[in-house]
Structures are given as C-alpha cells and as structure tokens.
C-alpha positions as CSV (number, residue, x, y, z in Angstrom):
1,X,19.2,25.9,16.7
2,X,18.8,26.5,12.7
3,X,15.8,26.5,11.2
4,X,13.8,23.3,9.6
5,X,11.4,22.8,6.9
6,X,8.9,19.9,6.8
7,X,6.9,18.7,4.2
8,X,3.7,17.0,4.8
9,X,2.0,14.2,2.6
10,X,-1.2,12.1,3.0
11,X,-1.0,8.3,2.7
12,X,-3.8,5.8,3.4
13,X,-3.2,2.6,5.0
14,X,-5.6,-0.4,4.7
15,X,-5.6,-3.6,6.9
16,X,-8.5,-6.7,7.0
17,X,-7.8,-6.5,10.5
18,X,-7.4,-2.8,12.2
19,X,-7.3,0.6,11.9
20,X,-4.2,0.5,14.0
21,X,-2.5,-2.1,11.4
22,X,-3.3,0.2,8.8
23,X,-2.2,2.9,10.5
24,X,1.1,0.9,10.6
25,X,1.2,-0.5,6.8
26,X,1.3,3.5,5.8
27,X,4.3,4.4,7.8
28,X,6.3,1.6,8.0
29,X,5.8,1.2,3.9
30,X,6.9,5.1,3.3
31,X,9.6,4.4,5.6
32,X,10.7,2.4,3.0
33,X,11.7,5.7,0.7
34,X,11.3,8.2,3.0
35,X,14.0,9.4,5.3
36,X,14.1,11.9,8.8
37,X,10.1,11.0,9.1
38,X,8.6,12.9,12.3
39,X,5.1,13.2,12.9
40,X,2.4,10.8,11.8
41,X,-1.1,12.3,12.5
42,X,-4.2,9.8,11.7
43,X,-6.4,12.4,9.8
44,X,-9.7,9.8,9.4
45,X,-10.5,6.6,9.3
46,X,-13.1,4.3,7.7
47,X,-14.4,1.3,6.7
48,X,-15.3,-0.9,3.6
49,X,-18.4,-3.3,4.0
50,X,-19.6,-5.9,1.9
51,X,-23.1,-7.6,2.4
52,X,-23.6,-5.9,5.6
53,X,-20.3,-6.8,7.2
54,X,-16.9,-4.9,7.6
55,X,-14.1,-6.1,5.0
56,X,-11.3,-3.9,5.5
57,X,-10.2,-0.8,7.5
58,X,-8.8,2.3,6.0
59,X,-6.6,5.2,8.1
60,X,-5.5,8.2,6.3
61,X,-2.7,9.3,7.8
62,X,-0.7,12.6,7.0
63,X,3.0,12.5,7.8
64,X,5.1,15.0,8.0
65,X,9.2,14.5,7.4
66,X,12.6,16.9,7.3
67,X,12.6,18.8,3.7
68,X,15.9,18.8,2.2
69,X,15.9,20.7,-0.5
C-alpha cells in the first residue's frame, strides 16, 4: 500500500431544523467541488436564538479528503 496525504478543512453547516441537517448541508454542498472526501468529524455545534427561542442550528464540521498534489 503507498502512502496518502489528506488535507483537512473546516465548514459550517446551518439548518432551521437540525444539527444533523446541517451537518448534512456542509458535506453534501463541498461534495459539490470536492472529490475522494473521507472523514467528516462534527467539531461543535450551536445555536442561534432570537427573542428567547432557537432560530437556526449551526454544526462545524472538519472534513478531511485525499490531497493530490
């Protein structure tokens, strides 16, 4: 087996719904550009509220893919 390099990059994904959907919206959208994607490791996650109540979710997510070059 050769050897691999990966590089690593943070995204953060934002949903009205979930965590999990925003989770989703960040990988499935650098999927988009991004090829050979391996790892995706939720690194935090938090919340926006407005008047009390939670408006939208936020997961920052770092993803690692196969460097090639």
């Amino acid at each position: 087996m050769g050897e691999s390099v990966y590089k690593v990059i943070q995204l953060v994904g934002t949903s009205t719904e979930s965590f999990e959907k925003a989770a989703k919206a960040a990988v499935e959208r650098a999927g988009q550009t991004i090829r050979d994607m391996r790892i995706a490791e939720i690194s935090a996650l938090d919340m926006q509220i407005k008047d009390g109540k939670v408006e939208g979710y936020r997961a920052k997510v770092k993803l690692s893919f196969k460097f090639e070059g």
